[in-house]
C-alpha positions in Angstrom: 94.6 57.9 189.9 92.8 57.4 186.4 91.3 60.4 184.2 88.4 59.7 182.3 86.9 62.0 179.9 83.7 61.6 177.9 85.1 62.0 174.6 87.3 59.0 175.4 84.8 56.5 176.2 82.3 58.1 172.8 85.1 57.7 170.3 86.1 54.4 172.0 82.6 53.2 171.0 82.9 55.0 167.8 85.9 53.4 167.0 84.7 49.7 168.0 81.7 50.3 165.8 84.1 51.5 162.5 85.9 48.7 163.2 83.1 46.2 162.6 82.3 48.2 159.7 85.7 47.6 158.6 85.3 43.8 158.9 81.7 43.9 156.7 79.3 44.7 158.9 77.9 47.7 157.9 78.0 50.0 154.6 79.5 52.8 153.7 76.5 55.2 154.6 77.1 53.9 158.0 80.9 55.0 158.5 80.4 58.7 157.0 77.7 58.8 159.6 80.3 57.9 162.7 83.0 60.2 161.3 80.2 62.8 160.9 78.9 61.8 164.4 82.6 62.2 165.4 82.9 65.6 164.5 80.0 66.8 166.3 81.4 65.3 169.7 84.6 66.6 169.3 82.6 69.6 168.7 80.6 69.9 171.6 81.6 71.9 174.8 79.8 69.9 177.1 81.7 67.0 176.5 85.0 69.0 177.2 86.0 68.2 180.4 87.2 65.1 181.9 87.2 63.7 185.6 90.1 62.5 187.4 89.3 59.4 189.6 90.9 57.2 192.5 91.7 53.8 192.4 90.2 52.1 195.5 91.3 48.6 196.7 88.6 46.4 196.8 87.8 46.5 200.9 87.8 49.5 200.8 85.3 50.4 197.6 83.1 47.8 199.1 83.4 49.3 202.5 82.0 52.9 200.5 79.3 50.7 198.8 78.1 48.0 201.3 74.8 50.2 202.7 73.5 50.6 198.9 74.5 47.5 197.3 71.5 46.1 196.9 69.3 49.0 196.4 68.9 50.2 192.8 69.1 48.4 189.6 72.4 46.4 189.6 73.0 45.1 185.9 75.7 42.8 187.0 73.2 40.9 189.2 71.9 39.5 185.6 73.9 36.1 186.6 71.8 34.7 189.4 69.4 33.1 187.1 72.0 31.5 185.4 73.9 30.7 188.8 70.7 29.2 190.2 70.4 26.9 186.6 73.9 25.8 187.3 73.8 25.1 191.3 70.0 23.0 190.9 72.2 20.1 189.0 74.8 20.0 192.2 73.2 17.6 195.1 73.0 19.7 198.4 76.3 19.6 200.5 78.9 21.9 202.5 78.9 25.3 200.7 81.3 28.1 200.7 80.2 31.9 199.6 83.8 33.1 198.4 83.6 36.8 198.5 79.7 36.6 199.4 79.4 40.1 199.8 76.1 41.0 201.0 74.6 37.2 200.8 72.8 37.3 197.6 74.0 34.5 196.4 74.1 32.5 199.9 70.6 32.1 199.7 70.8 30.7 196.3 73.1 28.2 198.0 70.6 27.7 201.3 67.6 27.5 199.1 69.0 24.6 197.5 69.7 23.0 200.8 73.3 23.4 201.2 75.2 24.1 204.2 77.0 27.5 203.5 79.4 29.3 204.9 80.3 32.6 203.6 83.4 35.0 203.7 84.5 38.3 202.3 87.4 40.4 203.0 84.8 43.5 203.7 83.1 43.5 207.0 80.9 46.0 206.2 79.5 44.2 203.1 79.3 40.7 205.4 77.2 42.2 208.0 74.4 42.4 205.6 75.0 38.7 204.4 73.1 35.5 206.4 75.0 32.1 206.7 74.8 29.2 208.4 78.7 31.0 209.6 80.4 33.8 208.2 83.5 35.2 209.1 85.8 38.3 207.0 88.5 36.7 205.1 90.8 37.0 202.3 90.9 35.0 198.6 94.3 34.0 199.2 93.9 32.8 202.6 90.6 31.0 203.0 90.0 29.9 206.8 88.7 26.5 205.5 89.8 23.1 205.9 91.8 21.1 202.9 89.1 19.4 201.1 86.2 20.3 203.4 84.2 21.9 201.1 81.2 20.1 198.5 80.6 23.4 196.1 82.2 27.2 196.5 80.4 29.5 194.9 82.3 33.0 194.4 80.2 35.6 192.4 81.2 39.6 191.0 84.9 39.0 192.6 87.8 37.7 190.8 87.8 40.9 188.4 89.2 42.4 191.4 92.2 40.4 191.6 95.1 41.1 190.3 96.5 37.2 189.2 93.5 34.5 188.6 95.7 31.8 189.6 96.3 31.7 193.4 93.1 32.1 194.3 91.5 29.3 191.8 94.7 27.3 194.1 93.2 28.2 196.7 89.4 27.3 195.8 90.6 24.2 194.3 92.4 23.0 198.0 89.1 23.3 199.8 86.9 21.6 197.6 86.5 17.6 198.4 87.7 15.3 195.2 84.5 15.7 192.7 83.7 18.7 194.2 82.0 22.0 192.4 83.2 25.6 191.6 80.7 28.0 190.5 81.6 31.4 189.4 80.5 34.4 187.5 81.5 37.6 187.1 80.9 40.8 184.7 82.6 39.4 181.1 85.9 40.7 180.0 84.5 42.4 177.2 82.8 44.8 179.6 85.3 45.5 181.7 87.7 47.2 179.0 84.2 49.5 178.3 84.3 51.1 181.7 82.1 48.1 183.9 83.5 49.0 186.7 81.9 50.0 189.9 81.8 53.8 190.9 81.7 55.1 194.5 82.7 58.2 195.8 85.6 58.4 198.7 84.9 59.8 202.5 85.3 63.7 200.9 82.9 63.0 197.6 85.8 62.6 195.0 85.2 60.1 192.4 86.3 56.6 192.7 86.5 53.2 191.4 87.0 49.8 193.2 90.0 48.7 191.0 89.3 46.2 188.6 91.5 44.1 186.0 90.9 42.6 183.2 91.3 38.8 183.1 90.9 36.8 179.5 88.6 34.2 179.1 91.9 31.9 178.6 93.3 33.5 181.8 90.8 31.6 183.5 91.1 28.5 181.6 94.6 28.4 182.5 94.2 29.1 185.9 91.7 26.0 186.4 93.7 23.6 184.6 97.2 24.7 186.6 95.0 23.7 189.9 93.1 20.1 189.0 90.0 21.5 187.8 88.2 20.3 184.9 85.6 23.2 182.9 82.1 21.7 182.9 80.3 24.4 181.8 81.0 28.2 180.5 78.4 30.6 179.4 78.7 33.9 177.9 75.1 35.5 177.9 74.7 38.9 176.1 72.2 41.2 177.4 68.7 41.9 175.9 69.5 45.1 173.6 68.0 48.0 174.9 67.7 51.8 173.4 70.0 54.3 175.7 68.1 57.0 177.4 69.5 60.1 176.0 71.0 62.7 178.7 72.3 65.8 177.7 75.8 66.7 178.0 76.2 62.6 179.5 75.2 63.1 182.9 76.9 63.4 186.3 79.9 61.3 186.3 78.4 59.2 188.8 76.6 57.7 185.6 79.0 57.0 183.6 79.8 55.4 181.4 75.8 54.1 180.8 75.0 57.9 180.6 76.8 58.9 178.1 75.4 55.5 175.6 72.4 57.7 174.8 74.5 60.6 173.3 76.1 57.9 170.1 73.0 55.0 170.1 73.6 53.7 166.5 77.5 53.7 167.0 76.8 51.7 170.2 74.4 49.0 169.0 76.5 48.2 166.6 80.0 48.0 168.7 77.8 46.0 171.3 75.6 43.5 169.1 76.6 40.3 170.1 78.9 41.4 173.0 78.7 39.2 176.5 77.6 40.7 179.6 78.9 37.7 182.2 81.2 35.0 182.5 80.1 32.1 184.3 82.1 28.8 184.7 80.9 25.7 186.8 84.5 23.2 187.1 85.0 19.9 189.1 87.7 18.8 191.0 89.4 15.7 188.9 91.9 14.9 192.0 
């Protein structure tokens, strides 16, 4: 169980916007406007109350989440384009989806004339997903064959392990010599703001699919420990765009997006220049 409270996450942003007023970044006129800004938050009644919320293991957040993952406006679905930039310089071969979800990035995969088969440990998220095979499995236990695999693909997933390296180990003991590992997921960064996906359990209290926050150098580590050699690693930062305001910060459903509109010139300034995704592409050097 976690307890998040409005106020938290505002003065958080606050804070990381003082802080890069601290370094330079902004004047004087711009920090007695956050203090001042701080006040009146601390002030308001509306933000006083905060929301306790379970911690739900992966299968079984997805499980909640599977019938409405792909409706609505997923931000975190910003990588495909760079995926697809990454996969059209890998020749077609023998794909694996790691953690494929609903398929949305298998048919990046089949488009580009790979054989794919895809795996996630949620059965209700794979039945939405099409695959030349798919089959509900684990990160840690693969059901594929040493070596057997061209390219694996895993996309949105390792955030929700706890410990990076067994499961690069494990991608790295399917893929053939030379082969391909393509991933992405939401960027560290974001993570410790509160990216983390929101569901509600069977009786409509608020939940989260537990998430951890891996370094960029976690990863790093974690290739190099199992033969695999960084190609490419992109950081993209999103387009800026102006919060809607919502009064009070919305439902908690929301959060923590609806409360950005409530503190807009404190947020662009702790977010300028702040990555959205991670993405790596690695090959096998054994």
């Amino acid at each position: 169980m976690s307890y998040e409270h409005p106020l938290a996450y505002l003065i958080g942003i606050e804070g990381a916007a003082l802080l890069r007023a601290f370094t330079g970044e902004h004047d004087r006129e711009f920090v007695e406007a956050r203090l001042a800004e701080i006040r009146t938050l601390l002030a308001d009644e509306d933000l006083a109350n905060g929301v306790e919320v379970t911690q739900l293991a992966p299968r079984d957040g997805y499980a909640r989440w599977a019938a409405a993952y792909d409706s609505g406006d997923n931000a975190a679905f910003a990588d495909e384009p760079h995926l697809a930039a990454f996969l059209d310089d890998i020749p077609p071969g023998r794909a694996l989806d790691a953690a494929c979800g609903t398929g949305r990035l298998t048919r990046l995969l089949a488009e580009r004339g790979h054989h794919v088969v895809a795996v996630d440990g949620s059965p209700e998220m794979l039945s939405h997903a099409k695959a030349d095979s798919t089959q509900v499995a684990d990160l840690h236990e693969l059901p594929v064959d040493d070596g057997s695999k061209d390219v694996v693909l895993c996309g949105l997933a390792l955030s929700h392990v706890p410990d990076l390296t067994p499961v690069i180990a494990e991608f790295a003991r399917v893929l053939a010599p030379g082969g391909h590992l393509v991933l992405s997921d939401v960027h560290p960064e974001q993570v410790q703001r509160g990216s983390i996906p929101s569901v509600r359990t069977a009786d409509g209290a608020p939940a989260r699919v537990r998430t951890n926050h891996h370094r960029v150098g976690d990863y790093l580590r974690a290739f190099l420990a199992a033969g695999l050699a960084p190609v490419r690693c992109e950081e993209p930062t999103p387009i800026p765009a102006k919060p809607q305001h919502v009064p009070g910060g919305g439902r908690w459903d929301l959060w923590p997006w609806s409360l950005n509109g409530l503190v807009p010139d404190a947020l662009a300034a702790a977010a300028k220049d702040v990555p959205s995704m991670l993405l790596w592409h690695c090959r096998k050097t054994g």
